[in-house]
C-alpha positions in Angstrom: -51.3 151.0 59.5 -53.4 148.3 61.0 -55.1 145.4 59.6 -59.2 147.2 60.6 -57.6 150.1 58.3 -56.7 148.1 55.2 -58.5 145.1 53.3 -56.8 142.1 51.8 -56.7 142.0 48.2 -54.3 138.9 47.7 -50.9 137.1 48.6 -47.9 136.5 47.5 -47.6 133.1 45.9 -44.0 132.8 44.7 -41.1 134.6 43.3 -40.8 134.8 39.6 -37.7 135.1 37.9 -34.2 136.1 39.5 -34.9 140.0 39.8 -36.6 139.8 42.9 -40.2 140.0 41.1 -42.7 138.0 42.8 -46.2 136.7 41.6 -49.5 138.5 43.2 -52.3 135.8 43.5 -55.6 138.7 44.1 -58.5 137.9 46.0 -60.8 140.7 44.1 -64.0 141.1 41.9 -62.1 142.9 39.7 -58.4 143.2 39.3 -58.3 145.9 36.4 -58.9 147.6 39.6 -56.1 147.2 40.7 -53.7 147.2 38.1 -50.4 149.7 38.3 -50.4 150.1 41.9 -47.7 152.1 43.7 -47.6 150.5 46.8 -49.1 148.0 49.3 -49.2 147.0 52.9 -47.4 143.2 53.2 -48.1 141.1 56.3 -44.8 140.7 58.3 -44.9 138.9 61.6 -48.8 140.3 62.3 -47.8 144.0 61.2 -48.4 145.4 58.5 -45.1 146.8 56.5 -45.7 149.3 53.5 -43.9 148.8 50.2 -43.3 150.6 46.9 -43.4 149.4 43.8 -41.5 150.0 40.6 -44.3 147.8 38.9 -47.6 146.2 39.5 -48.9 144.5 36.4 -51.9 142.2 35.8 -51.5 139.0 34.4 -54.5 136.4 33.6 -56.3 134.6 35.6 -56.3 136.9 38.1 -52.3 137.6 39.5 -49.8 140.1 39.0 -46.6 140.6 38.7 -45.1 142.7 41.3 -41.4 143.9 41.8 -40.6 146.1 44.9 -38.2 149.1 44.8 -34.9 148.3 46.7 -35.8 144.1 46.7 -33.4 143.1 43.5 -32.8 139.2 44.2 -34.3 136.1 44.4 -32.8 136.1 47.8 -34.3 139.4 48.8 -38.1 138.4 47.9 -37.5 134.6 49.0 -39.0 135.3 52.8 -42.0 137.6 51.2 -43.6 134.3 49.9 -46.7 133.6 51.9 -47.5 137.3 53.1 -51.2 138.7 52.8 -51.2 141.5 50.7 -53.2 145.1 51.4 -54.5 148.2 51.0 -55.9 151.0 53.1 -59.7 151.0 52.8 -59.5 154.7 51.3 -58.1 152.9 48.2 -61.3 150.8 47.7 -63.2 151.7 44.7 -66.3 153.2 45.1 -69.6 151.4 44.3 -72.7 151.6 43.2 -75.4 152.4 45.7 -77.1 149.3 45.9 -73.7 147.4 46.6 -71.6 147.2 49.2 -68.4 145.7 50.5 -68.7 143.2 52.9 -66.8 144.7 56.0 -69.5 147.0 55.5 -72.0 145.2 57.2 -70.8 144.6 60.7 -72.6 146.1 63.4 -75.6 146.0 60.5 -79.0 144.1 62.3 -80.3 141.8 60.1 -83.9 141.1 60.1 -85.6 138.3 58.5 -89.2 139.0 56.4 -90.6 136.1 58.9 -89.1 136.1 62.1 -88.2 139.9 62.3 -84.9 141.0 64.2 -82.6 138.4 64.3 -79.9 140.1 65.3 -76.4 142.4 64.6 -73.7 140.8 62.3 -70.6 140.4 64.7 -68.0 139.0 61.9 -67.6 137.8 57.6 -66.6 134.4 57.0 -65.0 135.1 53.7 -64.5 130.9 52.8 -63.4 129.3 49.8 -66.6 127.6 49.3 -69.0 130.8 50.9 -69.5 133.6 52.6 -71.4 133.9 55.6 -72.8 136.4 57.9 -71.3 135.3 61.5 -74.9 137.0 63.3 -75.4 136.8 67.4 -78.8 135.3 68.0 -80.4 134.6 71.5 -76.9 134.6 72.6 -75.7 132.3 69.8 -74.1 132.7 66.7 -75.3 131.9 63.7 -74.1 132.0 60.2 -75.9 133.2 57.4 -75.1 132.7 53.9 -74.6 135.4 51.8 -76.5 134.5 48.7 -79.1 135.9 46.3 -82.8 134.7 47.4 -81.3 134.5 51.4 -80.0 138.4 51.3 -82.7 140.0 50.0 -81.9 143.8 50.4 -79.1 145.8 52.1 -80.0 149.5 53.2 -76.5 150.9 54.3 -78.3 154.6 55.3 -80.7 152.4 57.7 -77.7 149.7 58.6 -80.0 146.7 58.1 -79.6 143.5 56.2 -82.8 141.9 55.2 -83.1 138.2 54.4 -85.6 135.5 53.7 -83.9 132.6 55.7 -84.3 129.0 55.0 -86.9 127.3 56.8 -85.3 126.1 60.4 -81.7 127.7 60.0 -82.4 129.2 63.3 -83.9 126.0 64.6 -80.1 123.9 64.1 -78.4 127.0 66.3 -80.9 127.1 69.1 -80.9 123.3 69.5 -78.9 122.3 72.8 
């Protein structure tokens, strides 16, 4: 399985107990999602390595408690602290149709209600503190954010992100 087949949905943030459980830290909307899993894809030296679980439960604030079939020691789970944790994109639950996922939305050209074509979205910054369109302008990239009132409309049939940019946001990128 490779990484453009799967999406992340959390790592492993440290072993709990002396069973060889370990505690799932998610990176989802919705865990409940989520919750009793059979197996999942763990980042091992860039590859990605499938494991089964004997149990996959929810806790608050959005971790779980995993424990792997054939891992049965502290020892055992010790060097699986750290690893990215995923799933193959068929696993995604579906959405609505006016939301999307954001790996959607590569290749999409967004267009501003102003300036027209800006141009296609080459990459997602997914960033603790936002999320941004990586878009190639003129050349250039530029980074978008992906917010209410700056995203106005997505139209996955058409692939085309429409937006409402901020007033010179293409100005700081084009500056030499």
């Amino acid at each position: 399985m490779n990484k453009d087949q799967c999406f992340q949905i959390g790592r492993i943030a440290k072993v709990h107990g002396l069973r060889g459980e370990v505690n799932v830290v998610l990176d989802v909307d919705f865990p409940e999602d989520y919750d009793g899993l059979e197996h999942l894809f763990l980042e091992q030296k860039g590859r990605l390595i499938p494991f089964f679980l004997e149990h996959f439960v929810l806790q608050p604030g959005g971790k779980a408690l995993a424990k792997f079939e054939d891992l049965h020691s502290i020892e055992q789970v010790e060097a699986l602290v750290g690893s990215e944790v995923y799933l193959p994109l068929t696993e995604l639950p579906e959405l609505e149709e006016d939301q999307y996922y954001y790996h959607e939305l590569i290749g999409f050209e967004v267009i501003d209600e102003v300036l027209g074509l800006i141009g296609p979205v080459q990459i997602i910054y997914d960033l603790e503190t936002q999320d941004l369109l990586g878009v190639t302008h003129q050349g250039k990239e530029v980074l978008i954010p992906i917010q209410d009132g700056i995203i106005t409309k997505v139209d996955k049939a058409a692939k085309k992100v429409y937006c409402q940019l901020p007033e010179g946001l293409l100005d700081i990128y084009l500056e030499d």
